[in-house]
C-alpha positions as CSV (number, residue, x, y, z in Angstrom):
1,X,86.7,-9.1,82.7
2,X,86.3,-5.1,82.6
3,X,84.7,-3.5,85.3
4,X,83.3,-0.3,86.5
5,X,83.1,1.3,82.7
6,X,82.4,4.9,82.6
7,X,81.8,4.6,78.4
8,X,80.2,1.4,76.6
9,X,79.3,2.2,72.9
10,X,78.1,-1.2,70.8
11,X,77.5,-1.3,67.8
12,X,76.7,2.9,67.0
13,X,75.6,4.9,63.9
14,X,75.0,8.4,64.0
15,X,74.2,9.8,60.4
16,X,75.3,13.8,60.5
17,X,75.5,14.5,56.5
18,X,79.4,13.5,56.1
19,X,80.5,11.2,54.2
20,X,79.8,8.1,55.7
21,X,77.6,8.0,59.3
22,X,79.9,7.9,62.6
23,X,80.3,4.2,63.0
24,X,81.9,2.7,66.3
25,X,81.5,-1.2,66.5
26,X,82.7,-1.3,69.7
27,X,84.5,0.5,72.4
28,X,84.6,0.0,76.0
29,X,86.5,2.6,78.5
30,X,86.7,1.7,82.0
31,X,87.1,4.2,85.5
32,X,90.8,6.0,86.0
33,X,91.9,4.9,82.4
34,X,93.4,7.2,79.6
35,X,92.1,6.6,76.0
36,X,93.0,7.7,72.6
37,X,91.2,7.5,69.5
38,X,92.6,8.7,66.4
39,X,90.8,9.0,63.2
40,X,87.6,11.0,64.1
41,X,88.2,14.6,62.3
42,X,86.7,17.7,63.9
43,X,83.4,17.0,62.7
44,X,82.6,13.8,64.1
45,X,84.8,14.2,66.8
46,X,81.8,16.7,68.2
47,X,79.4,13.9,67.4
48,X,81.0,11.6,69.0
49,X,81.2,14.0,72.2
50,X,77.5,14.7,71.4
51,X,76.5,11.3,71.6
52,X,78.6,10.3,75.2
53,X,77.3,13.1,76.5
54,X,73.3,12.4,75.8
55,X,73.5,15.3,73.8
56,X,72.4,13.8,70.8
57,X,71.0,9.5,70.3
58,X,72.4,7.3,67.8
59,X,70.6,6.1,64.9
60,X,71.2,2.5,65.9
61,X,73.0,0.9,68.6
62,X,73.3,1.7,72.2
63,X,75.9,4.1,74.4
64,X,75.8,3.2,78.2
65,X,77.4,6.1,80.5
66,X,78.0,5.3,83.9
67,X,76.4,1.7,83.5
68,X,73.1,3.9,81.4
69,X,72.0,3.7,78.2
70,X,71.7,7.5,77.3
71,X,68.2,6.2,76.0
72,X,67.0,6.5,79.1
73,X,67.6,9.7,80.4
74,X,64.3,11.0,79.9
75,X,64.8,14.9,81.2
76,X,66.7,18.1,81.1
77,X,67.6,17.8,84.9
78,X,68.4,13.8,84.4
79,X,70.9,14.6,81.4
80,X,72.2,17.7,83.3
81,X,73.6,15.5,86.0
82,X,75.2,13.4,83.4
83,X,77.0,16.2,81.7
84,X,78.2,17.8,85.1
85,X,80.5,14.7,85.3
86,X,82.5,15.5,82.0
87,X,85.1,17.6,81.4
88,X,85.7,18.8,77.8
89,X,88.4,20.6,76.3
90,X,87.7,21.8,73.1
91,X,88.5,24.6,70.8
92,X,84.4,25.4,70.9
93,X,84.4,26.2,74.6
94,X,84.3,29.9,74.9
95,X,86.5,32.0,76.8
96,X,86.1,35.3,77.5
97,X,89.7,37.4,75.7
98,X,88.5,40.7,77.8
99,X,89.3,39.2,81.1
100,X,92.4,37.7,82.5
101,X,93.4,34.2,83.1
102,X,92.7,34.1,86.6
103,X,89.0,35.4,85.9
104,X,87.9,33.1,83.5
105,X,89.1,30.1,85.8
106,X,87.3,31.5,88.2
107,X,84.1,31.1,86.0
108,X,83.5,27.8,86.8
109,X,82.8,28.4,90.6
110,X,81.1,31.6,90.1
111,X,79.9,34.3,87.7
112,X,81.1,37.2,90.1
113,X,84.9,37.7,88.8
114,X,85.4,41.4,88.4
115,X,87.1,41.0,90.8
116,X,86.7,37.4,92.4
117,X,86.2,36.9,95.7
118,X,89.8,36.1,97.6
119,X,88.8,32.5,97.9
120,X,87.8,32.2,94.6
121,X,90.9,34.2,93.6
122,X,92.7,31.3,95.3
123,X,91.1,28.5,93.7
124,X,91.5,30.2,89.9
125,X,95.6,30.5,91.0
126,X,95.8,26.8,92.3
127,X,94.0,25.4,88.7
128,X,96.4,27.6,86.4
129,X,99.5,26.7,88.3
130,X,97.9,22.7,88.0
131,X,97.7,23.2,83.8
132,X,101.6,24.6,84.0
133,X,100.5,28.4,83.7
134,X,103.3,31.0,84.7
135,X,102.8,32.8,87.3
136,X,103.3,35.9,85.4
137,X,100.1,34.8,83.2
138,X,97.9,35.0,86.2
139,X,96.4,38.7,85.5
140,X,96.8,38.7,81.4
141,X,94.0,39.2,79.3
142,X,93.4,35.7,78.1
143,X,93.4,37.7,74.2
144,X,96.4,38.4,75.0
145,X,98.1,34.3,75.1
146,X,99.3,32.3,72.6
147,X,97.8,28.6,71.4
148,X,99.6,27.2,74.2
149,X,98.5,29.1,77.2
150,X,94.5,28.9,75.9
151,X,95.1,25.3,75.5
152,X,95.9,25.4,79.1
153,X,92.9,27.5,80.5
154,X,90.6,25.3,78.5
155,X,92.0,22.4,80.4
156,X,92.0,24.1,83.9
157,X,88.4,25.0,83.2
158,X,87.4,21.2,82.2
159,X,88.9,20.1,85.8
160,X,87.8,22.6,88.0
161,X,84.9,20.9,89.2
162,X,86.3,17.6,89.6
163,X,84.9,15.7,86.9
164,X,84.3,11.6,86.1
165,X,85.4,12.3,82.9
166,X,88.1,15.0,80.8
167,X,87.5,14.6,77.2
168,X,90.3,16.5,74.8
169,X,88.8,17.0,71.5
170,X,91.5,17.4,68.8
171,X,93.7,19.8,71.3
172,X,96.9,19.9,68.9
173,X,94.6,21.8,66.3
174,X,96.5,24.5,66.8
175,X,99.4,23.5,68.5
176,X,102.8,22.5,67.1
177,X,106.0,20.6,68.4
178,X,107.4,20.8,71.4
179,X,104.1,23.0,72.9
180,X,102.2,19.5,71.8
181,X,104.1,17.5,73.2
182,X,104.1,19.7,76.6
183,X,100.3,19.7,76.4
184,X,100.2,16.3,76.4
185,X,102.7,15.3,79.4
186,X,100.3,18.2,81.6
187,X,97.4,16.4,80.7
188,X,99.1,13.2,81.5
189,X,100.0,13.7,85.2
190,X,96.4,15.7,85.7
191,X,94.8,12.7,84.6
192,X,97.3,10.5,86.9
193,X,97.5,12.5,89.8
194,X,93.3,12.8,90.2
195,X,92.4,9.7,89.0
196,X,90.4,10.5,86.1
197,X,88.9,9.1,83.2
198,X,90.7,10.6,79.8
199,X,89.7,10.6,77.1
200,X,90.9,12.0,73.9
201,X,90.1,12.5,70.4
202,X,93.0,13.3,68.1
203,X,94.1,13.1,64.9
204,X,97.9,12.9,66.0
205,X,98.9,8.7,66.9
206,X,102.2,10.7,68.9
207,X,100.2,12.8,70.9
208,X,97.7,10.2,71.6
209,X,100.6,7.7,72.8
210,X,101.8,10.9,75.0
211,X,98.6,11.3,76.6
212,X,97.2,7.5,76.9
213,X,97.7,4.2,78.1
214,X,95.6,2.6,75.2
215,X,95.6,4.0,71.5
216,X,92.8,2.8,69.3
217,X,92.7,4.2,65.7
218,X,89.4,4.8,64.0
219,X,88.1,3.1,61.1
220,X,85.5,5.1,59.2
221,X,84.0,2.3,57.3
222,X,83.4,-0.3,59.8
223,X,83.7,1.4,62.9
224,X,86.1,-1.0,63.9
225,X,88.7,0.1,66.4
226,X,92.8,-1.6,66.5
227,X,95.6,-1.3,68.3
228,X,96.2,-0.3,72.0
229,X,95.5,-3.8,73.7
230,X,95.3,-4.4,77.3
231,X,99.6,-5.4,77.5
232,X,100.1,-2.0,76.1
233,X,98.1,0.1,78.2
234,X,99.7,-1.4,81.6
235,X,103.3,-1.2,79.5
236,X,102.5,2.1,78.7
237,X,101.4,3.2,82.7
């Protein structure tokens, strides 16, 4: 028997105009474990981050988060704390090109970066050498970085307050071979080496196997999800 789940979806619609509403029959994700799901495209990826995060309700069917049904979170404050325990990388989190890498992952612990305070300074440098940035990336306008190295800052800013759970939401969209692959071992040990939830929402079954312990792919008509039993998830640990 599962327990201490962080995620519990049963039995979800969420109509959003596509095709066909975002369907999940089922899907269950418990504390410290690293899930992928492949099939959701960019669209219904956000949905689905939308709807785990109280962001949005489903239609029909219930999504528990931290053992509560999203239902019930009746305020802004209420639904605030909820979302303070995800992370989320994601090609729609913002980051400002005019300033460098070590200021925007400073942003998370304060709005005063220009410059941060040395403590703050020291937290920024410990995050970006954590995601794999060079040291001689530290003070670059973050314009200035390829896919790779924004992939990384966007991950250093989803951890750097310690959260429940890290959510990747497609991160190979713009990254290619070996820099996917690298991405995905990073975000491996981070996930490891804090004890975090992961979850990640892909279209790429390699990266997803890179990344996770259990792979489930995504079936848009049903909302059934296969693959990635329990045996391969301790295999794959």
């Amino acid at each position: 028997m599962i327990t201490d789940l962080v995620l519990e979806l049963s039995d979800v619609s969420k109509d959003y105009r596509g095709l066909r509403p975002l369907r999940i029959s089922r899907l269950t994700v418990a504390a410290g474990e690293r899930v992928a799901l492949v099939g959701l495209d960019a669209v219904a990826a956000e949905v689905f981050v939308n709807l785990i995060t109280g962001a949005s309700l489903p239609d029909h069917g219930d999504v528990r988060v931290f053992s509560r049904s999203t239902r019930d979170i009746t305020d802004s404050s209420e639904w605030l704390s909820v979302v303070d325990r995800f992370g989320i990388v994601s090609a729609r989190a913002v980051l400002l090109d005019a300033l460098s890498v070590v200021q925007n992952l400073a942003m998370p612990f304060t709005l005063d970066v220009e410059p941060p305070a040395e403590d703050v300074r020291a937290r920024a440098v410990a995050l970006a050498r954590e995601v794999g940035l060079p040291e001689g990336a530290l003070d670059r306008l973050v314009g200035e970085l390829d896919a790779a190295g924004r992939s990384r800052v966007r991950l250093g800013r989803a951890v750097a307050l310690n959260p429940s759970v890290v959510i990747l939401e497609h991160p190979t969209a713009e990254l290619v071979g070996p820099d996917a692959l690298a991405f995905g071992e990073r975000c491996r040990e981070i996930a490891k080496v804090r004890n975090v939830t992961m979850l990640t929402l892909t279209a790429d079954h390699g990266f997803g196997e890179r990344v996770a312990g259990r792979v489930l792919t995504h079936h848009g008509a049903t909302g059934r999800l296969s693959g990635g039993g329990w045996l391969s998830r301790l295999r794959r640990d």
